[in-house]
HTML snippet that shows the backbone in 3Dmol.js (N, CA, C, O; Angstrom):
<script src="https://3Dmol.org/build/3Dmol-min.js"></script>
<div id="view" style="width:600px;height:400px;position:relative"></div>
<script>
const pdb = `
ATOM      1  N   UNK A   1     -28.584  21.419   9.336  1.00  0.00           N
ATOM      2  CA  UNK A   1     -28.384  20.380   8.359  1.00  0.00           C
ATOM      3  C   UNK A   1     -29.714  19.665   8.130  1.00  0.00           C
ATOM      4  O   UNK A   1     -30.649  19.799   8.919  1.00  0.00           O
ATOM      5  N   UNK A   2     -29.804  18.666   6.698  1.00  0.00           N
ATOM      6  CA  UNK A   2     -31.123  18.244   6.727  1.00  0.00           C
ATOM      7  C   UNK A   2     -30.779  17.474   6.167  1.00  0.00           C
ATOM      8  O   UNK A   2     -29.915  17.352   5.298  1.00  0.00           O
ATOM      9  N   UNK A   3     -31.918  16.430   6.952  1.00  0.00           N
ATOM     10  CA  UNK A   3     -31.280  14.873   6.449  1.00  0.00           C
ATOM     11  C   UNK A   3     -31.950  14.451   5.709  1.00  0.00           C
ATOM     12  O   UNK A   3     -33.129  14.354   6.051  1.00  0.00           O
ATOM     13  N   UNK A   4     -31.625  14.061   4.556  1.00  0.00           N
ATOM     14  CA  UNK A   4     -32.406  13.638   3.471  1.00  0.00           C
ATOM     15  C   UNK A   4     -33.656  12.204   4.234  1.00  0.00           C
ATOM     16  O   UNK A   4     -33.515  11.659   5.329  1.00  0.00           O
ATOM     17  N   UNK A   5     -34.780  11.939   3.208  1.00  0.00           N
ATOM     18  CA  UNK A   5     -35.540  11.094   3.414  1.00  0.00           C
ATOM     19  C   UNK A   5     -34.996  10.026   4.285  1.00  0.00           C
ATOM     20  O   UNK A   5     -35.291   9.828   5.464  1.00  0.00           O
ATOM     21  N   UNK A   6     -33.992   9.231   3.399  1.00  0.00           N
ATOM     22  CA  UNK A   6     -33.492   8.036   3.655  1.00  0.00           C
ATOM     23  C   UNK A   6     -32.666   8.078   3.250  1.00  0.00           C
ATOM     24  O   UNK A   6     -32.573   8.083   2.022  1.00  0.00           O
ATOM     25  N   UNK A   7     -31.209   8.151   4.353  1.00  0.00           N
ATOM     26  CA  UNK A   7     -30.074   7.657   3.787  1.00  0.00           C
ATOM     27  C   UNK A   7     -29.626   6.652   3.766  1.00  0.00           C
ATOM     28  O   UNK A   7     -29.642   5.843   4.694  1.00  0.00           O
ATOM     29  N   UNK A   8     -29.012   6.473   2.418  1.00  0.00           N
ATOM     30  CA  UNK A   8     -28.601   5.104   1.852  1.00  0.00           C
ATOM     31  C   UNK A   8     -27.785   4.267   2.728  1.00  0.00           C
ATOM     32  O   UNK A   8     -27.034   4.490   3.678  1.00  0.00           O
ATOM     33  N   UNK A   9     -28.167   3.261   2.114  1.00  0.00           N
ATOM     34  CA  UNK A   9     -27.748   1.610   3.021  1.00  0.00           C
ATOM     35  C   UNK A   9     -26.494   2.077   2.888  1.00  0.00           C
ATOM     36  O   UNK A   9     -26.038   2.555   1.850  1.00  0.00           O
ATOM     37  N   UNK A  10     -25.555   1.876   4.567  1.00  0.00           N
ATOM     38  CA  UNK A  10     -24.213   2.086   4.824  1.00  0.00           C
ATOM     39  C   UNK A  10     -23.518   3.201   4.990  1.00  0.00           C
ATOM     40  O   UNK A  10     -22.389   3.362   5.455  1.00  0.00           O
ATOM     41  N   UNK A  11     -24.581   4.245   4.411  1.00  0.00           N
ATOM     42  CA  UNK A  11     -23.894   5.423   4.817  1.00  0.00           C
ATOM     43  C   UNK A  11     -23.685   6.085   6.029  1.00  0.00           C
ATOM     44  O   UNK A  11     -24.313   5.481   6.899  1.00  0.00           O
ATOM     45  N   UNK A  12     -23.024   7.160   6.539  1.00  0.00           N
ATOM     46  CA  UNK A  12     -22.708   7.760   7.729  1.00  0.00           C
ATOM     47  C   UNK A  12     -24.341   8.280   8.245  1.00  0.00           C
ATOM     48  O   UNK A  12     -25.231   8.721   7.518  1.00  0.00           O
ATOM     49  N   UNK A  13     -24.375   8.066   9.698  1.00  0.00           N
ATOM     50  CA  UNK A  13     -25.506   9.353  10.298  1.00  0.00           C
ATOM     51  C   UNK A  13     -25.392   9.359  11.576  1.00  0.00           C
ATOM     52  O   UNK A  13     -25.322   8.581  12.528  1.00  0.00           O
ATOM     53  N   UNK A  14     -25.391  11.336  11.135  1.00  0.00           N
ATOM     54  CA  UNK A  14     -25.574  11.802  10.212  1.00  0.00           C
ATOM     55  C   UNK A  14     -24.490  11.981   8.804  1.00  0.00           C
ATOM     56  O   UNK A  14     -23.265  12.079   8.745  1.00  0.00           O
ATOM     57  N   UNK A  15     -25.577  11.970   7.723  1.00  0.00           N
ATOM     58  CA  UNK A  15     -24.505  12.276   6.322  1.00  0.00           C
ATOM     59  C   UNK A  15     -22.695  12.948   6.311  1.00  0.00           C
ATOM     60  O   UNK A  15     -22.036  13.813   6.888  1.00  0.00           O
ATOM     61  N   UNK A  16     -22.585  12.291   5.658  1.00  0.00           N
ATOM     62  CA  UNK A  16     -21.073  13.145   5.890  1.00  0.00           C
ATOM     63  C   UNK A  16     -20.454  13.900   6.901  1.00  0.00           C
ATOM     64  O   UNK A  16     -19.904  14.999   6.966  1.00  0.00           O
ATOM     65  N   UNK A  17     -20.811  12.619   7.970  1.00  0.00           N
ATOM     66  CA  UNK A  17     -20.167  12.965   9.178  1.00  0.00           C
ATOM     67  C   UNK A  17     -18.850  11.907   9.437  1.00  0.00           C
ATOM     68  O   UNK A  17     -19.232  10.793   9.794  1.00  0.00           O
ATOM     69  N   UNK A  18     -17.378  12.054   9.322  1.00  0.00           N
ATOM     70  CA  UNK A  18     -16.035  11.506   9.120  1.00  0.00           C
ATOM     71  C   UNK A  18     -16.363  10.395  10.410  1.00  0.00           C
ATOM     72  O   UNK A  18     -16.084   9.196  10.387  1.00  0.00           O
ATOM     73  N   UNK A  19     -16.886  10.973  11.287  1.00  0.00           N
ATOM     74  CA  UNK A  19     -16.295   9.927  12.809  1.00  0.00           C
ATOM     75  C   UNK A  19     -17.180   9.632  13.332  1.00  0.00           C
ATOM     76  O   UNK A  19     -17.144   9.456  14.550  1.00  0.00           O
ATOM     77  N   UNK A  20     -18.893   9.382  12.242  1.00  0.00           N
ATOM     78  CA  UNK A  20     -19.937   9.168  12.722  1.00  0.00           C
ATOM     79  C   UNK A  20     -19.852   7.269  13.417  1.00  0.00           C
ATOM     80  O   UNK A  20     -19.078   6.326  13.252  1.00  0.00           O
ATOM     81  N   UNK A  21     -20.785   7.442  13.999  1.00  0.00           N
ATOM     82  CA  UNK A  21     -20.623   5.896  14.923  1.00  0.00           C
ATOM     83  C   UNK A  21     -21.918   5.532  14.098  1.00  0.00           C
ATOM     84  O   UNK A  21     -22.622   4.944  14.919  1.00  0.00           O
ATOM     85  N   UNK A  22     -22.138   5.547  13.706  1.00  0.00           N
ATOM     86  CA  UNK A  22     -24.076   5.373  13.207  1.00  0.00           C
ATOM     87  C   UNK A  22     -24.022   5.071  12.092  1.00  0.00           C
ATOM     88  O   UNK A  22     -23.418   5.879  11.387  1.00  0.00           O
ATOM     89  N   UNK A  23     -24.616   3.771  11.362  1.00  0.00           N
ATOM     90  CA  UNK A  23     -24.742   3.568  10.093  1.00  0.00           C
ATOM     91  C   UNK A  23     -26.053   3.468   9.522  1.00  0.00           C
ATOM     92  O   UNK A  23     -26.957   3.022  10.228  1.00  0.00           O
ATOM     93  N   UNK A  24     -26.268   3.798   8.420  1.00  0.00           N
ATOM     94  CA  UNK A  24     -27.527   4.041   7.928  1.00  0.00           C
ATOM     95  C   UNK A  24     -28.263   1.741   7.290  1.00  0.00           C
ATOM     96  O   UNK A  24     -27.905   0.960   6.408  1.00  0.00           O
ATOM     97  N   UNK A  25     -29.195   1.699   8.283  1.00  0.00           N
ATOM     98  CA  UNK A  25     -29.803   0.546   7.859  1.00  0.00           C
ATOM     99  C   UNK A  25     -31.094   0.403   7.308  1.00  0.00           C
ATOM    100  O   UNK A  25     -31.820  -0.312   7.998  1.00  0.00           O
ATOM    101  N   UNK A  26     -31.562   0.813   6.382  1.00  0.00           N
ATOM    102  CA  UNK A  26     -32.947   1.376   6.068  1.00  0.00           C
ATOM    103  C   UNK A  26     -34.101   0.460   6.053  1.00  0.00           C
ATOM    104  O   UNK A  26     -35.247   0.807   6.341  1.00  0.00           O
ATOM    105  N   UNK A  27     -33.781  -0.597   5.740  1.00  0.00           N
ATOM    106  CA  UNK A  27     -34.724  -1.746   5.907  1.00  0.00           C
ATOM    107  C   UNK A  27     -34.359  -2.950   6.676  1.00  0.00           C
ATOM    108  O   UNK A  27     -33.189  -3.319   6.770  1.00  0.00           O
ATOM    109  N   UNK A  28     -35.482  -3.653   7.303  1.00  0.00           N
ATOM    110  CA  UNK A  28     -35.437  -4.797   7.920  1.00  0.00           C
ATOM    111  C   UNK A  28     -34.609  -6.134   7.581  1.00  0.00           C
ATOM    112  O   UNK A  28     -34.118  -6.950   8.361  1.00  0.00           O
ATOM    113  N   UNK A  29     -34.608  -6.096   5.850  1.00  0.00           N
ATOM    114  CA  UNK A  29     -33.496  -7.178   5.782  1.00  0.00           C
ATOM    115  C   UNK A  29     -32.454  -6.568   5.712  1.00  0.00           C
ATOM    116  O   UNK A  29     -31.494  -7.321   5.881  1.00  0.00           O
ATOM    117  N   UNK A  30     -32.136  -5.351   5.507  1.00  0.00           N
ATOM    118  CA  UNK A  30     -30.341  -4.512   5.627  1.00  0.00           C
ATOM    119  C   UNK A  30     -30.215  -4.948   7.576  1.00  0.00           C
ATOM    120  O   UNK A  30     -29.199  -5.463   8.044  1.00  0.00           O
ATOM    121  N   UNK A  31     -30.790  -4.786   7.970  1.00  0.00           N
ATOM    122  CA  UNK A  31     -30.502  -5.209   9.768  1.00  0.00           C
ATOM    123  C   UNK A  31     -30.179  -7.173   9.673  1.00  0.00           C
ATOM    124  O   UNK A  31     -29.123  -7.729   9.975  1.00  0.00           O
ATOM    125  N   UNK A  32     -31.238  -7.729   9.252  1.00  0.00           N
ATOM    126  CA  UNK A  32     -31.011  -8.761   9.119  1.00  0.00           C
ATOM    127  C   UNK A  32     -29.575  -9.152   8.587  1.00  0.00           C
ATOM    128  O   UNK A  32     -28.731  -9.696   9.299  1.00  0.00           O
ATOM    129  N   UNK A  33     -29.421  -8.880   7.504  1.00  0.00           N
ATOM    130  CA  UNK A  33     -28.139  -8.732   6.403  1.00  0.00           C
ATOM    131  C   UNK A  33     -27.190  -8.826   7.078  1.00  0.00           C
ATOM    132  O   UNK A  33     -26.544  -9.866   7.204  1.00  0.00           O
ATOM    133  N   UNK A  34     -26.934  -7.715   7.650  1.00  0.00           N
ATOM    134  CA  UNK A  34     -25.563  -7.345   8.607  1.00  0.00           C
ATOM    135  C   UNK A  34     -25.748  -8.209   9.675  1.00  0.00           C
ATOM    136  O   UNK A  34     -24.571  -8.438   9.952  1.00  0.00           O
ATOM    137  N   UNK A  35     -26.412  -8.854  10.477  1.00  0.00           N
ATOM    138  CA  UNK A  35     -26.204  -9.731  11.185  1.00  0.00           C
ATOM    139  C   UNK A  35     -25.972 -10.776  10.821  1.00  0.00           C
ATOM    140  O   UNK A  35     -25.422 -11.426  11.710  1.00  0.00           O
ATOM    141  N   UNK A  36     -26.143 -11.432   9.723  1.00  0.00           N
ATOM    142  CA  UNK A  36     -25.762 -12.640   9.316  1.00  0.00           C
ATOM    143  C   UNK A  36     -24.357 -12.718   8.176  1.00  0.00           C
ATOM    144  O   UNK A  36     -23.921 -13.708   7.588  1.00  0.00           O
ATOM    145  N   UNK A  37     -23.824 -11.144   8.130  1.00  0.00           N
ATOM    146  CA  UNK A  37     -22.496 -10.869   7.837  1.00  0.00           C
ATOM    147  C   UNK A  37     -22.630 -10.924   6.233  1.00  0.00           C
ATOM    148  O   UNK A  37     -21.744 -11.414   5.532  1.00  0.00           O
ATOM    149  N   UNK A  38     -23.891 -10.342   5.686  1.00  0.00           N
ATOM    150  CA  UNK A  38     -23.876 -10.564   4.046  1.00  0.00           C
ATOM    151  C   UNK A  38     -22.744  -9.941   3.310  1.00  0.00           C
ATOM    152  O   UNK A  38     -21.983  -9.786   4.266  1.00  0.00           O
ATOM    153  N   UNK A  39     -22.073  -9.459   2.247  1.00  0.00           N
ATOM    154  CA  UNK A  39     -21.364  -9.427   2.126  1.00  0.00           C
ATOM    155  C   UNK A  39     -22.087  -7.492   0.994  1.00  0.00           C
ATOM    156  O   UNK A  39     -21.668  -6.370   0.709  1.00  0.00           O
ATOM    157  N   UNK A  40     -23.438  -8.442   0.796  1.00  0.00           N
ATOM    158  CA  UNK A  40     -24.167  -7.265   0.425  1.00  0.00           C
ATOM    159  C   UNK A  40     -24.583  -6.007   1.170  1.00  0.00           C
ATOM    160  O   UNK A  40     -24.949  -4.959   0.639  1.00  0.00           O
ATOM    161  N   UNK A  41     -24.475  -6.263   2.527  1.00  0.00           N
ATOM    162  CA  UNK A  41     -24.501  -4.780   3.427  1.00  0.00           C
ATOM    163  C   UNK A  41     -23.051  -4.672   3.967  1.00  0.00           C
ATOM    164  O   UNK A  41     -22.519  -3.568   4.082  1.00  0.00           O
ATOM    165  N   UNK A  42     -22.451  -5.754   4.279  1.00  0.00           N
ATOM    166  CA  UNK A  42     -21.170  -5.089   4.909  1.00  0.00           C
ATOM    167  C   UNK A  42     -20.182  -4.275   4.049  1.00  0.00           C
ATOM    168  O   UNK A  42     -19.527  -3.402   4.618  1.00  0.00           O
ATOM    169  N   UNK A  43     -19.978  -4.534   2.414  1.00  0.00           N
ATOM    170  CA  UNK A  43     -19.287  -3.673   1.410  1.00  0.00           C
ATOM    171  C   UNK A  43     -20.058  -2.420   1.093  1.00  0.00           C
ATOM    172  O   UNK A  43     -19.639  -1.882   0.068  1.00  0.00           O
ATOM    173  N   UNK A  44     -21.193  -1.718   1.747  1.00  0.00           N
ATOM    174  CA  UNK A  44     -20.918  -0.818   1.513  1.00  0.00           C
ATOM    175  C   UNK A  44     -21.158   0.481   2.368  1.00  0.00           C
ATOM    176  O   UNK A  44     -21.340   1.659   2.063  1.00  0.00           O
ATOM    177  N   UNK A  45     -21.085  -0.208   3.571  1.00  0.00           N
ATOM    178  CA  UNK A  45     -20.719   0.543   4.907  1.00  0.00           C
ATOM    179  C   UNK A  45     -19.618   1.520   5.060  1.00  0.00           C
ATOM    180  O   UNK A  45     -18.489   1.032   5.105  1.00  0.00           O
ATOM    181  N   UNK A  46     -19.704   2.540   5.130  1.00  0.00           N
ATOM    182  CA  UNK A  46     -18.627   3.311   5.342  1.00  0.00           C
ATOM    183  C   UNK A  46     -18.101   3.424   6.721  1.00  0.00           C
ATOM    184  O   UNK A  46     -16.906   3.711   6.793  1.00  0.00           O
ATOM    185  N   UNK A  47     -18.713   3.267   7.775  1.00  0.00           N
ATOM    186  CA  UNK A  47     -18.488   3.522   8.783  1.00  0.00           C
ATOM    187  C   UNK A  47     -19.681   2.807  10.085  1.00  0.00           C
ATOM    188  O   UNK A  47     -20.843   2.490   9.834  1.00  0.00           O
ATOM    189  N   UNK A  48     -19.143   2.709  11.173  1.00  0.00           N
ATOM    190  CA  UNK A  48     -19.980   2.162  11.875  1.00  0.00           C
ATOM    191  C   UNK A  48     -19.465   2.242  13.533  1.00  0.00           C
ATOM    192  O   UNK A  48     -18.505   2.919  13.902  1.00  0.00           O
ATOM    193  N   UNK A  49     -20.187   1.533  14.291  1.00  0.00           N
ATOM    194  CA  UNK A  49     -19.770   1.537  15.705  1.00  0.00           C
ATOM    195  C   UNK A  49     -18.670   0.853  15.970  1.00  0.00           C
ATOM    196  O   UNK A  49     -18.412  -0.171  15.338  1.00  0.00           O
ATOM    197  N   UNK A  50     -17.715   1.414  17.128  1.00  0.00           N
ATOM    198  CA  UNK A  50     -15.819   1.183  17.218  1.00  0.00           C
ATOM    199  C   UNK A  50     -15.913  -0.526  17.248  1.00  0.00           C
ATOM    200  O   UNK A  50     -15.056  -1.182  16.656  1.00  0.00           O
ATOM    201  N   UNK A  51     -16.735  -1.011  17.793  1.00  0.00           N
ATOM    202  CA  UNK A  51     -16.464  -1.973  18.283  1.00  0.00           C
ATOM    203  C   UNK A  51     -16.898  -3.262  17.436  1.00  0.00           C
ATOM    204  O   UNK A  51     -16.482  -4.404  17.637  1.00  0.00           O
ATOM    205  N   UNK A  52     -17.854  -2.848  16.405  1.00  0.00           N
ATOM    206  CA  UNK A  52     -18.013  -3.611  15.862  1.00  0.00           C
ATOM    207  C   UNK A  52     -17.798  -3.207  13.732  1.00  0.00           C
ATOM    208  O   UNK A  52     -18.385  -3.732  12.786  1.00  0.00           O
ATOM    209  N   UNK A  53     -16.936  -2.316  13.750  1.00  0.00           N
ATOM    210  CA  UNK A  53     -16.280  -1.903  12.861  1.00  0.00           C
ATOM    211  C   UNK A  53     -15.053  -1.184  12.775  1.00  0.00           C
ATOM    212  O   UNK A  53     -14.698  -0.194  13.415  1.00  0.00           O
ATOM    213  N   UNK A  54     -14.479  -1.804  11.922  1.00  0.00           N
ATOM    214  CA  UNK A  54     -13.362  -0.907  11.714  1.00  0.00           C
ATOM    215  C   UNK A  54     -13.413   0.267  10.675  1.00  0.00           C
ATOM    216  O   UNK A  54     -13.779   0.079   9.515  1.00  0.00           O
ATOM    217  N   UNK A  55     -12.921   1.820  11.290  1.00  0.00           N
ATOM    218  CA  UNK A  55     -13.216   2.772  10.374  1.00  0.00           C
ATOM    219  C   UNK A  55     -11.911   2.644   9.017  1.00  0.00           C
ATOM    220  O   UNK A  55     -10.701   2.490   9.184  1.00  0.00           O
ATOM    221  N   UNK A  56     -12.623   2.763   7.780  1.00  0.00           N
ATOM    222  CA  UNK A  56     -11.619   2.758   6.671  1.00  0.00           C
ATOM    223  C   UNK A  56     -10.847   3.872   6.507  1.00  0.00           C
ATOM    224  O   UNK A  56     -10.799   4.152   5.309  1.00  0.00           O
ATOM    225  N   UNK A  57     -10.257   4.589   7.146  1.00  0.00           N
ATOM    226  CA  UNK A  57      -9.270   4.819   7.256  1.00  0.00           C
ATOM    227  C   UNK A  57      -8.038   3.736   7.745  1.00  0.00           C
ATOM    228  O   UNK A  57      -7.080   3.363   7.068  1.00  0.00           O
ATOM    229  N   UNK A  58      -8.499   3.233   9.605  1.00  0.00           N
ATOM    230  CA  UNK A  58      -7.807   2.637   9.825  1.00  0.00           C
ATOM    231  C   UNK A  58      -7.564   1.172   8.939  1.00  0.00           C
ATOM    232  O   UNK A  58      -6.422   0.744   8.769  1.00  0.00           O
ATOM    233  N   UNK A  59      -8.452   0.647   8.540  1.00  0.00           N
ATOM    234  CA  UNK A  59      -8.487  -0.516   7.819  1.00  0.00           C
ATOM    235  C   UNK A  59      -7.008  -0.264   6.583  1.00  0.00           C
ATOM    236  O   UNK A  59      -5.942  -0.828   6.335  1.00  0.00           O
ATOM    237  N   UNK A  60      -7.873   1.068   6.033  1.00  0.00           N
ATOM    238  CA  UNK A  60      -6.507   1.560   4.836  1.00  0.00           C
ATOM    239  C   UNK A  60      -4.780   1.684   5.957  1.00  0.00           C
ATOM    240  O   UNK A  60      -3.739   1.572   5.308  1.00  0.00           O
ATOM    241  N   UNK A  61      -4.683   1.843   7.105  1.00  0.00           N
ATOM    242  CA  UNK A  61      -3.713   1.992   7.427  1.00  0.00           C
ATOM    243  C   UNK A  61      -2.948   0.607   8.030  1.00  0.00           C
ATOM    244  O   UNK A  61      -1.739   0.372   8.026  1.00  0.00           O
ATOM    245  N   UNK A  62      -4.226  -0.366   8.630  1.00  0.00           N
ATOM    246  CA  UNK A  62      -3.476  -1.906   8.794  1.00  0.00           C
ATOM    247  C   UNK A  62      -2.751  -2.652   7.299  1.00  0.00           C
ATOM    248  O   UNK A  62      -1.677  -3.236   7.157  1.00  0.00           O
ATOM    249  N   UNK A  63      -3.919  -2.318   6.254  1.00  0.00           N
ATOM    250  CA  UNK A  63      -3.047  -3.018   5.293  1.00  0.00           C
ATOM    251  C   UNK A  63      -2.210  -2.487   4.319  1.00  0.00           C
ATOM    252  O   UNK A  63      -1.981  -3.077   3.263  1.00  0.00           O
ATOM    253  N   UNK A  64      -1.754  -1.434   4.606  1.00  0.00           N
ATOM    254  CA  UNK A  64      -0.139  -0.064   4.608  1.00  0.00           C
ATOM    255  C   UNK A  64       1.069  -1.434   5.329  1.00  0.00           C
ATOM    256  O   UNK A  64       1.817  -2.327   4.932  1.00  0.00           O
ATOM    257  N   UNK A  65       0.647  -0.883   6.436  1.00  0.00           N
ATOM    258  CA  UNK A  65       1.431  -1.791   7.326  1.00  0.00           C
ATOM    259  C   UNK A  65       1.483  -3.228   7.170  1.00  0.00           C
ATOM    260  O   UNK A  65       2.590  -3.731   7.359  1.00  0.00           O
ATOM    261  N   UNK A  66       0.428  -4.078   6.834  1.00  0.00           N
ATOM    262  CA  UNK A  66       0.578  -5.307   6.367  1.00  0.00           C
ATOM    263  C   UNK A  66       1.404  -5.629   5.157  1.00  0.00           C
ATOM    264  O   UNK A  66       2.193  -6.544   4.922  1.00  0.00           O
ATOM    265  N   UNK A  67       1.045  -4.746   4.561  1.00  0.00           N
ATOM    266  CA  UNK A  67       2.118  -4.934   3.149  1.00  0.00           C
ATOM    267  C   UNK A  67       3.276  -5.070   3.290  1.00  0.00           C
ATOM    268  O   UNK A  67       3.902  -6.047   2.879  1.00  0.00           O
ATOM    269  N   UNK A  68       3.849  -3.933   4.009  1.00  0.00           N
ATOM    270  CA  UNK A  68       4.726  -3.411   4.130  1.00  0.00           C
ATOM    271  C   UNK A  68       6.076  -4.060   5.176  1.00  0.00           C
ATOM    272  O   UNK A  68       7.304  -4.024   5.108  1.00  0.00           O
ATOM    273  N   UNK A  69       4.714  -4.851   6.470  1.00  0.00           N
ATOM    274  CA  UNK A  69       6.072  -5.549   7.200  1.00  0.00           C
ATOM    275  C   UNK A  69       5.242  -7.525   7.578  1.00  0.00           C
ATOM    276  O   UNK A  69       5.876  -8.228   8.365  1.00  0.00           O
ATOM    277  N   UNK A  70       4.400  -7.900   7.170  1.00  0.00           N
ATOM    278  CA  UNK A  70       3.645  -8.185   7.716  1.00  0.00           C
ATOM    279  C   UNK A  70       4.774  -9.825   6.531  1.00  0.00           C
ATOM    280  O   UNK A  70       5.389  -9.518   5.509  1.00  0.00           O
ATOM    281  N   UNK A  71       4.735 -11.159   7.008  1.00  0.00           N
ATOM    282  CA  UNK A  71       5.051 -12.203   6.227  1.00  0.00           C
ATOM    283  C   UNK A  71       3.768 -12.574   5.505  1.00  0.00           C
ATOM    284  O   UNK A  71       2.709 -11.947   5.555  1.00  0.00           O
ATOM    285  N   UNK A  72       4.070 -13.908   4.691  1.00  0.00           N
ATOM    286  CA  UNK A  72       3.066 -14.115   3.716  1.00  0.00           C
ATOM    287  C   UNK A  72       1.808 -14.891   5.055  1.00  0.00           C
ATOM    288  O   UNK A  72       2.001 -15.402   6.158  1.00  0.00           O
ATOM    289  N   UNK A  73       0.922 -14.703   4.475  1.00  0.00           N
ATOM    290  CA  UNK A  73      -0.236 -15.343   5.453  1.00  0.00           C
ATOM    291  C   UNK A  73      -0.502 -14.977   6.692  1.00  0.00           C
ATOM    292  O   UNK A  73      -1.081 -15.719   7.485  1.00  0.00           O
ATOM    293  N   UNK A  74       0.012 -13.465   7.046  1.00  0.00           N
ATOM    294  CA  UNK A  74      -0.333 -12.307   8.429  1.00  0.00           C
ATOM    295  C   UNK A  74      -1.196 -11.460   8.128  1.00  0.00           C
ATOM    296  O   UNK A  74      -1.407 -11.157   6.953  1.00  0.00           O
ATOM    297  N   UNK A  75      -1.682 -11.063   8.885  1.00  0.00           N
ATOM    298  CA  UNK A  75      -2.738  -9.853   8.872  1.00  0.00           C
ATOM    299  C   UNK A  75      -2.029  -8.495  10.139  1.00  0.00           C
ATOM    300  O   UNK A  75      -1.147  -8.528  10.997  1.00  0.00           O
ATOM    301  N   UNK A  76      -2.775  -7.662   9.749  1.00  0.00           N
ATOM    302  CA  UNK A  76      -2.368  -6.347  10.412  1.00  0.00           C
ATOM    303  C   UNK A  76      -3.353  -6.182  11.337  1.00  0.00           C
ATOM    304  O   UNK A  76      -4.517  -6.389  10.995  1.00  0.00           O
ATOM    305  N   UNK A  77      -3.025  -5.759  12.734  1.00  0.00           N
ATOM    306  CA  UNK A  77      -4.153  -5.057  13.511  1.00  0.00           C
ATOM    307  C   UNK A  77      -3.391  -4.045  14.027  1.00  0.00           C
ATOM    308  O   UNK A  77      -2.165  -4.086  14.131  1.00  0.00           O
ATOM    309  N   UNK A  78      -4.396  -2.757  14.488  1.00  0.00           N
ATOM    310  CA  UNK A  78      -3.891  -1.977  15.171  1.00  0.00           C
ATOM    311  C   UNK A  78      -4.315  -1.493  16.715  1.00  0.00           C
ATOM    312  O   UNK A  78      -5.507  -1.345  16.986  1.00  0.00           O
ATOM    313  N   UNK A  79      -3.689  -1.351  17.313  1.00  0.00           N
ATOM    314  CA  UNK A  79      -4.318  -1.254  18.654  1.00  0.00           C
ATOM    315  C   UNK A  79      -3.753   0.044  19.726  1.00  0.00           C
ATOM    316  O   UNK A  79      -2.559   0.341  19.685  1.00  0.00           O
ATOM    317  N   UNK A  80      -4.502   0.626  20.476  1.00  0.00           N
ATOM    318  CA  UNK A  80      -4.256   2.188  20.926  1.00  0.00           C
ATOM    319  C   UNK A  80      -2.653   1.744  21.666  1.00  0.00           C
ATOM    320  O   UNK A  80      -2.141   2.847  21.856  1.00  0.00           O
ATOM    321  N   UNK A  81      -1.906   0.945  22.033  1.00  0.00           N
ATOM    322  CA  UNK A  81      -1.191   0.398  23.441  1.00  0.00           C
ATOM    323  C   UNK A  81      -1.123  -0.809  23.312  1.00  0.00           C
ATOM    324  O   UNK A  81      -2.090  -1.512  23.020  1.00  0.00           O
ATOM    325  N   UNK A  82       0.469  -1.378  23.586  1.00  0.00           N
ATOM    326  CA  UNK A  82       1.238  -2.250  23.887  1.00  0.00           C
ATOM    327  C   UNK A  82       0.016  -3.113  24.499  1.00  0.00           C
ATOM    328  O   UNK A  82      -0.626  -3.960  23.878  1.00  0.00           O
ATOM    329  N   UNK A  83      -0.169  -2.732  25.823  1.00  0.00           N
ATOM    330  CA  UNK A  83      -0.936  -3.595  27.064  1.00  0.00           C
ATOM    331  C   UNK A  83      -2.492  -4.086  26.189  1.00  0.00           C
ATOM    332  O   UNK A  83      -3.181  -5.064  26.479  1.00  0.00           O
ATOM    333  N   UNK A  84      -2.716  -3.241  25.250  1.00  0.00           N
ATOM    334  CA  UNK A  84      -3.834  -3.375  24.492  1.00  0.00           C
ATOM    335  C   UNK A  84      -3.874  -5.173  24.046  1.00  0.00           C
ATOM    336  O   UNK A  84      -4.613  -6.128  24.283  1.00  0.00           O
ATOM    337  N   UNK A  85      -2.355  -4.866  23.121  1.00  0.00           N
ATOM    338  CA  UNK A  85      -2.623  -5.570  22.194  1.00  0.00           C
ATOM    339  C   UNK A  85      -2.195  -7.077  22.554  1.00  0.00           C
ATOM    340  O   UNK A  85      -2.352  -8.060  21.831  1.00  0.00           O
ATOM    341  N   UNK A  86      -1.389  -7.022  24.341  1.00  0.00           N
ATOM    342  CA  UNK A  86      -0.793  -8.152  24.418  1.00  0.00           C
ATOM    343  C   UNK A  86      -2.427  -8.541  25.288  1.00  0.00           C
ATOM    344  O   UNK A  86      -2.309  -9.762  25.391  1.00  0.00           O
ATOM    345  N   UNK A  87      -3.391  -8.298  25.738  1.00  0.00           N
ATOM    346  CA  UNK A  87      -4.378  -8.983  26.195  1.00  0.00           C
ATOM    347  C   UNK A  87      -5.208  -9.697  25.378  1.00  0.00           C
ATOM    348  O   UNK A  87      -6.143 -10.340  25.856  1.00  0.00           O
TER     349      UNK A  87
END
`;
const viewer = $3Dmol.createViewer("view");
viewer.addModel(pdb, "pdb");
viewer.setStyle({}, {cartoon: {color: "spectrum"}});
viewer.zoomTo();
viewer.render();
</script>
């Protein structure tokens, strides 16, 4: 595979990898950015590390479920286990 020059702000790396942990930050204020939670690097992240992202898939599947059972003013989380989610 060959990785282009620079892949674009937010994308997977490597490229079009589904369950990559690695997000593409190409410049110093895209690092900055995301630490101060801009709204301009975090929308167009596809993917990132477990812990400090949620992959959109799952995101698409909390708010399935939010819709679906969640009252007005709840949010959805999902979590691997019961014991998970009551800690």
């Amino acid at each position: 595979m060959t990785m282009p020059a620079q892949v674009p702000l937010g994308e997977c790396v490597p490229p079009n990898t589904r369950h990559a942990v690695s997000v593409s930050l190409p410049k110093w204020e895209d690092n900055v950015d995301y630490e101060k939670g801009d709204p301009r690097v975090l929308g167009r992240m596809v993917n990132g590390y477990p812990r400090f992202f949620i992959a959109k898939p799952i995101q698409a599947l909390a708010e399935l479920l939010r819709v679906r059972f969640a009252l007005p003013n709840e949010a959805a989380m999902l979590f691997p286990s019961l014991a998970c989610a009551e800690r």
